[in-house]
C-alpha positions as CSV (number, residue, x, y, z in Angstrom):
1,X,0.0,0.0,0.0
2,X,1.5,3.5,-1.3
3,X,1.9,6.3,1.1
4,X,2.4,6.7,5.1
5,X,0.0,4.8,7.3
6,X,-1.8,5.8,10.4
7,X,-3.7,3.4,13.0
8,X,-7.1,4.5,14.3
9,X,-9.5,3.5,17.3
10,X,-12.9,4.3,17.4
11,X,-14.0,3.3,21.1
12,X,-17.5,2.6,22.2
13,X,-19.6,1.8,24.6
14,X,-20.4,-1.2,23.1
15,X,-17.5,-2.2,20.5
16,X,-14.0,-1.2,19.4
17,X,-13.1,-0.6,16.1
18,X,-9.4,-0.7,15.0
19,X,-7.8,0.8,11.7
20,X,-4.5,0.9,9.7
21,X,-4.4,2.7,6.6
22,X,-4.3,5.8,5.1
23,X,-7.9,7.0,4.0
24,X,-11.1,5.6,2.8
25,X,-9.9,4.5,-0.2
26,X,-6.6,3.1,1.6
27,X,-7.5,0.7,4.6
28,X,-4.7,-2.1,5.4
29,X,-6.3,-3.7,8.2
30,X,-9.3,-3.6,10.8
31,X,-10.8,-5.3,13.8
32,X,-13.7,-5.6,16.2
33,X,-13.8,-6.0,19.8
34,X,-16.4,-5.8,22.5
35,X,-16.3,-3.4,24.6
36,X,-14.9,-5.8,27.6
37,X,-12.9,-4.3,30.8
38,X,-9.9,-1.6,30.0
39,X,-7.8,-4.6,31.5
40,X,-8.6,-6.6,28.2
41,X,-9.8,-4.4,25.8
42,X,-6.8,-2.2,25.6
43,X,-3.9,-5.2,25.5
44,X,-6.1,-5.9,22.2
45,X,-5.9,-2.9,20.7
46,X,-2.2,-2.5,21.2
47,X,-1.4,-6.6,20.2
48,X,-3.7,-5.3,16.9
49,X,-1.4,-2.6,16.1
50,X,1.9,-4.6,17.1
51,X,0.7,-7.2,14.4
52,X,-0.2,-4.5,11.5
53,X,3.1,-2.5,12.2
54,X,5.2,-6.2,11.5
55,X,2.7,-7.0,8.2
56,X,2.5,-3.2,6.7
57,X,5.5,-1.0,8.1
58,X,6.0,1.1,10.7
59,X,2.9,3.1,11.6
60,X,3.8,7.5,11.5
61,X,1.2,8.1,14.4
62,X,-2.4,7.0,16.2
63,X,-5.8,8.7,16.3
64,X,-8.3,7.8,18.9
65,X,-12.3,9.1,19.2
66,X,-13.5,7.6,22.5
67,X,-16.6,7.7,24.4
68,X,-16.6,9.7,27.2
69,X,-16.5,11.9,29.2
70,X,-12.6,12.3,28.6
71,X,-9.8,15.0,29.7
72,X,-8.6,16.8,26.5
73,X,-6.5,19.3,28.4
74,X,-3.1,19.0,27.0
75,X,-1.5,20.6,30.3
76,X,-3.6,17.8,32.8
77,X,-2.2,15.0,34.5
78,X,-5.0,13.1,33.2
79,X,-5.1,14.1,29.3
80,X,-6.4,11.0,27.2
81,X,-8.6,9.7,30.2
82,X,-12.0,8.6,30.2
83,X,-13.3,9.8,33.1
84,X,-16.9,9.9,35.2
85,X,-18.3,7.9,32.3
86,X,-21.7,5.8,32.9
87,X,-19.8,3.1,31.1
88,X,-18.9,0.7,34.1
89,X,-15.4,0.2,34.9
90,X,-14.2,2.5,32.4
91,X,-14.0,5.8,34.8
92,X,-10.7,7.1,35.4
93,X,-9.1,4.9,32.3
94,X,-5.8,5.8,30.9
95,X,-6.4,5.2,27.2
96,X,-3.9,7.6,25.0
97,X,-0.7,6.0,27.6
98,X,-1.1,2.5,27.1
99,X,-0.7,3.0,23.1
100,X,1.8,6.1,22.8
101,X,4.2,3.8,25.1
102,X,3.7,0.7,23.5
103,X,3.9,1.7,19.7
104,X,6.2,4.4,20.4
105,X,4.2,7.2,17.9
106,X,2.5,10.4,18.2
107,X,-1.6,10.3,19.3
108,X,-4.3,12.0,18.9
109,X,-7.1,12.3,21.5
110,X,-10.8,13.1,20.7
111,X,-14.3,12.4,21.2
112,X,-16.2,9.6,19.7
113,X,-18.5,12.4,18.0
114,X,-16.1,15.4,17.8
115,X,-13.7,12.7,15.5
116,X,-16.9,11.4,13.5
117,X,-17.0,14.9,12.7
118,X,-13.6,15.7,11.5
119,X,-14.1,12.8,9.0
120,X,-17.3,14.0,8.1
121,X,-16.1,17.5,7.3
122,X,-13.0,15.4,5.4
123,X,-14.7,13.3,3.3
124,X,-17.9,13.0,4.0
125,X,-21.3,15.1,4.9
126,X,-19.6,18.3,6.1
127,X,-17.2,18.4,3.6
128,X,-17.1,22.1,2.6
129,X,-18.7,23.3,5.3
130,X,-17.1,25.7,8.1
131,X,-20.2,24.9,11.0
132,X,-21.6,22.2,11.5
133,X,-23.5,19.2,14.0
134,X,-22.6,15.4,13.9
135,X,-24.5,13.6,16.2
136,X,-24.8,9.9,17.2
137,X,-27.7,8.0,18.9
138,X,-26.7,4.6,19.3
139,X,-25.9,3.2,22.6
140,X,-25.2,6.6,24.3
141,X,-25.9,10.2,22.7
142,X,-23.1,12.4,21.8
143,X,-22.7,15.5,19.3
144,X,-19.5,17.0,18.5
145,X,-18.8,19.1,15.6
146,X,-17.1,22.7,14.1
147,X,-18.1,26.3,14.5
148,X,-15.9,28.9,12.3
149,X,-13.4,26.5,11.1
150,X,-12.8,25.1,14.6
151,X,-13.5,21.6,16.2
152,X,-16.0,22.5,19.6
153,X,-13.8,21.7,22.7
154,X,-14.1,24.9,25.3
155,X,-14.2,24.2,28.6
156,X,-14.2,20.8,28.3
157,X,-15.7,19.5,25.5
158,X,-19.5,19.3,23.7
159,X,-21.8,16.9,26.0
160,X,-24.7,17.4,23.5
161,X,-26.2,14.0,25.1
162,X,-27.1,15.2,27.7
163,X,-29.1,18.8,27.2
164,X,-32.0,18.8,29.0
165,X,-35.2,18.6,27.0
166,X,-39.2,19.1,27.7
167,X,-40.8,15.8,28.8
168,X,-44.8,15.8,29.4
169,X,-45.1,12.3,32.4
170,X,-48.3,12.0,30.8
171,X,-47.5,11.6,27.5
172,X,-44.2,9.7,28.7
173,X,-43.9,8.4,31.8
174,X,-40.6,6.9,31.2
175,X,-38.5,9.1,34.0
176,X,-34.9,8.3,31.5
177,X,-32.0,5.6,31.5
178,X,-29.7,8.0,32.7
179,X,-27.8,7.6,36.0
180,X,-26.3,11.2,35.7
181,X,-30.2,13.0,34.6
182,X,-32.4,10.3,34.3
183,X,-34.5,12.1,31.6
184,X,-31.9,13.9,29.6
185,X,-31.7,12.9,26.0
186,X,-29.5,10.4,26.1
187,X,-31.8,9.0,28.8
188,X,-35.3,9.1,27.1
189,X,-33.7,9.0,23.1
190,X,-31.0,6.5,23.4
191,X,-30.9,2.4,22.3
192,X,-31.1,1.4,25.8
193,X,-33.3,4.1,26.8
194,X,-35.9,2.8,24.1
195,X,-35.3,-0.6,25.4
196,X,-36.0,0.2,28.7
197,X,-39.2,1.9,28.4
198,X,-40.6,-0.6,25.7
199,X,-38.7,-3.9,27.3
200,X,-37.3,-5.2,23.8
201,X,-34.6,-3.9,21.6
202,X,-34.9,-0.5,19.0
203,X,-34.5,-3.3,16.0
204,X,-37.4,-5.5,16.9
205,X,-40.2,-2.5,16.9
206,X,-42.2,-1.6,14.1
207,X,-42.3,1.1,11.9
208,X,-45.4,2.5,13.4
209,X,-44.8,2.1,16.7
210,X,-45.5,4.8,19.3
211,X,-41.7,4.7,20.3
212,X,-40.6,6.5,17.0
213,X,-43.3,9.4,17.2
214,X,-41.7,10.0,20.7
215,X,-38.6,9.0,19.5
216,X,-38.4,12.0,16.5
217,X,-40.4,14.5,19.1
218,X,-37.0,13.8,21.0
219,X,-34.9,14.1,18.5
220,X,-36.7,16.9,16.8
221,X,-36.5,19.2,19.8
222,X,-32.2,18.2,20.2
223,X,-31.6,19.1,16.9
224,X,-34.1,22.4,17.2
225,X,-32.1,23.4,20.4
226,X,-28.4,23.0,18.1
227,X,-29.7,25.0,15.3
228,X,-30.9,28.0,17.4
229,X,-27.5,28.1,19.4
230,X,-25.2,26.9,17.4
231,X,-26.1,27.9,14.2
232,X,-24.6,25.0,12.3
233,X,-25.0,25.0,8.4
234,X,-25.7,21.3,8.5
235,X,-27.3,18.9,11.1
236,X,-25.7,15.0,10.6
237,X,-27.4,12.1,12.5
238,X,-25.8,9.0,12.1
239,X,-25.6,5.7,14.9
240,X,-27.2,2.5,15.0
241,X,-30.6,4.3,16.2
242,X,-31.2,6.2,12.6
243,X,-30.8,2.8,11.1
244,X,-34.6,3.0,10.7
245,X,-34.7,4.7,7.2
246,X,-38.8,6.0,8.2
247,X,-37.0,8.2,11.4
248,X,-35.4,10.9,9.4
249,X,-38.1,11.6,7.5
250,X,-40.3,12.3,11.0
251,X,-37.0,14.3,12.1
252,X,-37.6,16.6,9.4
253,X,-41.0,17.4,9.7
254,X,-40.8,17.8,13.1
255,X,-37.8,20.2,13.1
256,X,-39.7,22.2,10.3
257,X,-42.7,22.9,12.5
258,X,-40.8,23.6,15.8
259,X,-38.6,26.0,14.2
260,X,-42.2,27.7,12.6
261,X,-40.4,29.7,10.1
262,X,-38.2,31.3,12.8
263,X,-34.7,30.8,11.0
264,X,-34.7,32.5,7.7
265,X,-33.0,30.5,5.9
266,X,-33.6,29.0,2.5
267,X,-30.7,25.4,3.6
268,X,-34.0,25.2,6.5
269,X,-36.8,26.4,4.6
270,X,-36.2,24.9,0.8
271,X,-34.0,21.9,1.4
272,X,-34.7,20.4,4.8
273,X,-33.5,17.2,3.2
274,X,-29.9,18.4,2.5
275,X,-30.0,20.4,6.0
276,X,-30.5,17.5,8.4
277,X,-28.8,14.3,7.2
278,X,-27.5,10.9,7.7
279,X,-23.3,10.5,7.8
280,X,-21.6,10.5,3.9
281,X,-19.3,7.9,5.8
282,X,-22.3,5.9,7.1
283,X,-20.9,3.9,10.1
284,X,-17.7,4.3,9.2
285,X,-17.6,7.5,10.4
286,X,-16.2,7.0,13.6
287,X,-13.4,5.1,12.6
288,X,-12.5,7.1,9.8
289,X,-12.5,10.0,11.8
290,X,-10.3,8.7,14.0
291,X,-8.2,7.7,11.0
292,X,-8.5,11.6,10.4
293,X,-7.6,12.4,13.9
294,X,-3.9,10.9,12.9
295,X,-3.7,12.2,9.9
296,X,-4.2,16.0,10.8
């Protein structure tokens, strides 16, 4: 394979994904593991780059998106940490040391979301674009993205899970999955949160279902609350939630009405369906992100 390669990690709550290569076009290797314990989780990602550095060459340096919470502060004694994460076992988790010692190369540290964006504004969705949302709904919630040119980070970094949203108890008297909020949106919107009001998995409900109406009300009012504060000049939705192709559509409609001809703009107005949209990298947008990540 022609030209320098980079390794990548996309770490979820549920499954890690692991990369060599050099782009989308250029992928040398990849793996899948469940999201076990750090203790054997992380040996596994390192043994998978060991093993592609002695097949393809030497690797120039690692980018890693991870779920979080994590520390991004450069100038902390706990940069490339997960920290007070609801993932169990995973708080305080070093996961940037284990790899920069092992392989010896530069890495790069991000969120889950903020890297899906930074291969979304690379090759995919955003590309382009100078502001802009990515947001996942999967097994947690998380938004990350680029306003002015410049990846969201600030105090600490974007937590767009877990805004707090309008919830009627008689209409829904699910109180939220949560153990942070309980009815944040990551605790009424989320995979397990749909799971654990209905009792059975997103995947196994119909298409007219009450959960998706509540479901894109949700949604609808998260991606409402980014447009009026952020601004962003394109809304992404990707994760294994928005695999249902009928959701997007209800997004839409819904967004259109909240927003009641509010923001003046012909992207909102004339062409909701190239304003709020699904990933250009499709699932892969995590790990090529991260793939990003390594190569900026």
């Amino acid at each position: 394979m022609s030209g320098p390669l980079y390794g990548a990690v996309e770490a979820g709550g549920t499954k890690f994904i692991t990369m060599v290569g050099s782009g989308p076009d250029g992928i040398a290797e990849q793996a899948r593991f469940d999201t076990a314990t750090p203790e054997v989780v992380i040996p596994q990602v390192v043994d998978f780059f060991r093993q592609a550095q002695a097949k393809h060459g030497r690797l120039h340096g690692v980018g890693i998106g991870s779920f979080g919470p994590v520390d991004l502060d450069l100038k902390s004694s706990t940069y490339g940490y997960i920290t007070a994460t609801p993932k169990p076992g995973w708080s305080n988790t070093d996961l940037v040391g284990p790899v920069r010692e092992a392989l010896d190369v530069p890495v790069a540290f991000d969120t889950d979301v903020n890297a899906a964006a930074v291969g979304e504004h690379r090759w995919g969705a955003a590309k382009g674009l100078d502001t802009f949302v990515y947001m996942t709904i999967g097994t947690g919630i998380g938004g990350g993205g680029m306003v002015g040119g410049q990846m969201l980070h600030g105090l600490v970094h974007p937590e767009m899970g877990h805004m707090r949203l309008p919830r009627n108890p008689e209409v829904d008297p699910f109180t939220g999955a949560c153990p942070f909020h309980g009815d944040c949106l990551e605790g009424l919107a989320s995979g397990p949160a749909i799971e654990k009001r209905w009792g059975t998995s997103a995947k196994l409900l119909d298409a007219d279902h009450d959960a998706w109406r509540l479901e894109a009300d949700y949604l609808s009012l998260a991606v409402v609350n980014l447009v009026t504060t952020l601004s962003p000049q394109r809304v992404i939705l990707g994760g294994g939630v928005m695999h249902q192709s009928f959701l997007l559509p209800m997004i839409r409609e819904r967004v259109l009405k909240l927003l009641n001809d509010y923001v003046q703009s012909p992207a909102i107005l004339n062409d909701i369906d190239s304003y709020v949209v699904t990933p250009g990298l499709g699932d892969k947008a995590g790990i090529l992100g991260s793939l990003a990540l390594a190569l900026d």
